[in-house]
C-alpha positions, 0 to 999 in steps of 0.5 A, spaced: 475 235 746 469 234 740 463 239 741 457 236 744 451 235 740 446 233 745 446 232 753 443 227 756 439 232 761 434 235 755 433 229 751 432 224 755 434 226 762 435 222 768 434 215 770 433 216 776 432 208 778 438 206 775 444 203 780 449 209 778 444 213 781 440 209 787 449 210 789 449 217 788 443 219 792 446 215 797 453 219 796 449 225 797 445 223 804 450 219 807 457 222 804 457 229 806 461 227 813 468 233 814 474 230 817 476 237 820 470 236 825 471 229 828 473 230 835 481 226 836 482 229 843 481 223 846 485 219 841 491 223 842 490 221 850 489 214 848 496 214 844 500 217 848 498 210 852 501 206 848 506 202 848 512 202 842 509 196 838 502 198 838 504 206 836 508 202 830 502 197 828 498 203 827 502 208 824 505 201 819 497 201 818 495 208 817 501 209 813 498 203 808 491 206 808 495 213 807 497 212 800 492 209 797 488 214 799 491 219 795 494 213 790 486 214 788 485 220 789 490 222 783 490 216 780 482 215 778 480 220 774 482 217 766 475 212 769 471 218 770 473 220 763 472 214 759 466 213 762 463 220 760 466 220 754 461 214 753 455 219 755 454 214 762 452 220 765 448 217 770 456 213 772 459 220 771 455 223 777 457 218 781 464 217 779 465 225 781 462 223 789 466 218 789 473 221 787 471 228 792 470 222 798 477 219 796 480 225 796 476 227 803 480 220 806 486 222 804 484 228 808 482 223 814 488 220 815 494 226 814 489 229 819 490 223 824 497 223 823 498 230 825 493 230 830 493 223 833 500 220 831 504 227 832 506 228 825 511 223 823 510 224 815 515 219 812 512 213 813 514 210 805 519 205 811 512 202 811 510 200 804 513 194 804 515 190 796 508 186 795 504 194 797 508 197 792 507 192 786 500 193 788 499 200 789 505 203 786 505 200 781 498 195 778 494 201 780 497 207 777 498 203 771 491 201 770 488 207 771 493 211 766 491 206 761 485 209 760 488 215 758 488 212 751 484 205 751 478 206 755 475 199 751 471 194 756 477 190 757 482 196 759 475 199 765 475 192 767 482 192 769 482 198 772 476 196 776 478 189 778 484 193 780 481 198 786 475 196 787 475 188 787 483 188 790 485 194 792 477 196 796 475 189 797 480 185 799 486 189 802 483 195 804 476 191 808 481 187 811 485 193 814 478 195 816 478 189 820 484 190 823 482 197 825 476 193 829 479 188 831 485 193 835 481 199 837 474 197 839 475 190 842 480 195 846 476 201 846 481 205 843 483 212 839 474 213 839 476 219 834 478 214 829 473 209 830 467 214 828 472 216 822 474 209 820 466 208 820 465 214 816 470 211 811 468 204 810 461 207 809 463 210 803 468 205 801 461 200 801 458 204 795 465 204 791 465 196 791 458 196 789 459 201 783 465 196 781 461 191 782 455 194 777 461 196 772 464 189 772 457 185 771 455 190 766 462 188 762 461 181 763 454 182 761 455 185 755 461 180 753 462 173 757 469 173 754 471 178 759 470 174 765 477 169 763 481 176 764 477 178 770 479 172 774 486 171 771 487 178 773 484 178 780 488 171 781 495 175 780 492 181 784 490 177 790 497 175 791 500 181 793 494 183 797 497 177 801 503 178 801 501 185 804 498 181 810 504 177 810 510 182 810 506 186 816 505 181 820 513 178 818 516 186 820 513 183 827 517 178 833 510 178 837 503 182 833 501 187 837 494 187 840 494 179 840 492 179 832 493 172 828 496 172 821 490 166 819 485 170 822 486 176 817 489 171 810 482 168 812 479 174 812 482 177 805 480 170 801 473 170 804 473 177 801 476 175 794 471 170 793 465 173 795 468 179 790 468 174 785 462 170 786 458 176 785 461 177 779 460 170 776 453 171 778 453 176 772 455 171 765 450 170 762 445 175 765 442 181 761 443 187 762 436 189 764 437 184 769 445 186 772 441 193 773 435 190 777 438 185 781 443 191 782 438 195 785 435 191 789 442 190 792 443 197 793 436 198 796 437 193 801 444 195 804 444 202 809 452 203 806 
């Protein structure tokens, strides 16, 4: 670690109104919520209802949610030390929210499994071949790169990674799953509150990856090639992730349809995409205006 010879703070302090920040004071105002405190009484009632099928589809879902929780969590750090080593204090800020609420998921969901599903822990039957080249594999290794290659097309890479795919397209989908499951049947409401509470958080990671990547792309429009070749490989395991839950299944609990969650997942990845293709050809001062303006509109 090289001595400091200056901090950002007592030179030119803070730029309140840059997008990194608008997501931080959002982490601090709508981030704060405790796991420990959400009421699961109910839930447990409601679990104890539910047939073999339906507990399983849960369980194969928390499971997937579960790891990657704690994936990131251990996973996200050389991100947040690659960009301070860039002096992008106003990044770093926000990244320590964003690794703290990772942490706070994962503490969401084992609460679930102790509380709700009765304590099952080893639920790794449930991380089917596509979820492990995603998330045991592409994740943790894009995120290590960092390490020692913290370059533009490296913090790419890992931010496509979680963020675009991992965030925005396999997790929002399972948010959807949850939805589509619980409130239609008006079930596990605990869990709801905290799904809730979860998806609001994982609104301002996306947002932040989405920033990073524009700002790359800005910076050099080369990258955009990398991002999209990149994202096309990824996406294929997100897919198959949907595919190889529904295929564990001789009839879907809960009426769900595997067309309806493929759907949902492509139109997930292109909209990731499109805004990033919004950026090439923009200039920076024009990534962090339009990018603000986006944070200030959306309540997550």
């Amino acid at each position: 670690m090289m001595a400091h010879t200056t901090f950002a703070t007592t030179t030119r302090g803070l730029r309140r109104e840059s997008p990194p920040m608008r997501l931080f004071e959002k982490a601090k105002r709508l981030g704060g919520w405790n796991p420990s405190t959400l009421d699961l009484t109910h839930d447990r009632e409601h679990w104890l209802r539910l047939s073999d099928p339906e507990r399983d589809l849960l369980l194969r879902l928390t499971a997937l949610f579960q790891a990657g929780e704690e994936a990131v969590t251990l996973d996200l750090l050389p991100l947040v030390q690659a960009i301070a080593r860039e002096g992008r204090l106003e990044e770093e800020l926000f990244l320590t929210s964003f690794l703290y609420e990772e942490a706070k998921h994962t503490d969401f969901f084992a609460r679930f499994l102790d509380e709700v599903a009765g304590g099952e822990h080893d639920l790794s039957r449930f991380h089917t071949p596509s979820y492990r080249a995603l998330i045991y594999e592409a994740l943790p290794a894009a995120m290590g790169r960092l390490a020692t290659d913290p370059s533009p097309r490296a913090q790419a890479e890992a931010a496509l990674t979680y963020n675009m795919i991992v965030e925005g397209v396999l997790a929002e989908t399972g948010y959807h799953a949850y939805v589509t499951m619980l409130e239609a049947h008006d079930l596990l409401p605990g869990t709801r509150a905290g799904i809730r509470l979860l998806k609001q958080d994982e609104s301002r990671h996306i947002a932040y990856g989405i920033y990073l990547l524009s700002r790359l792309i800005a910076a050099d429009d080369a990258i955009w090639e990398q991002i999209v070749t990149r994202m096309n490989e990824l996406v294929m395991h997100a897919l198959g992730v949907i595919d190889e839950a529904f295929s564990a299944y001789d009839q879907m609990p809960f009426g769900l349809e595997l067309e309806t969650f493929t759907s949902y997942a492509l139109g997930q990845f292109q909209k990731r995409l499109d805004r990033l293709e919004a950026a090439r050809g923009r200039s920076l001062a024009e990534i962090d205006q339009s990018t603000a303006t986006i944070i200030a509109d959306d309540d997550g």
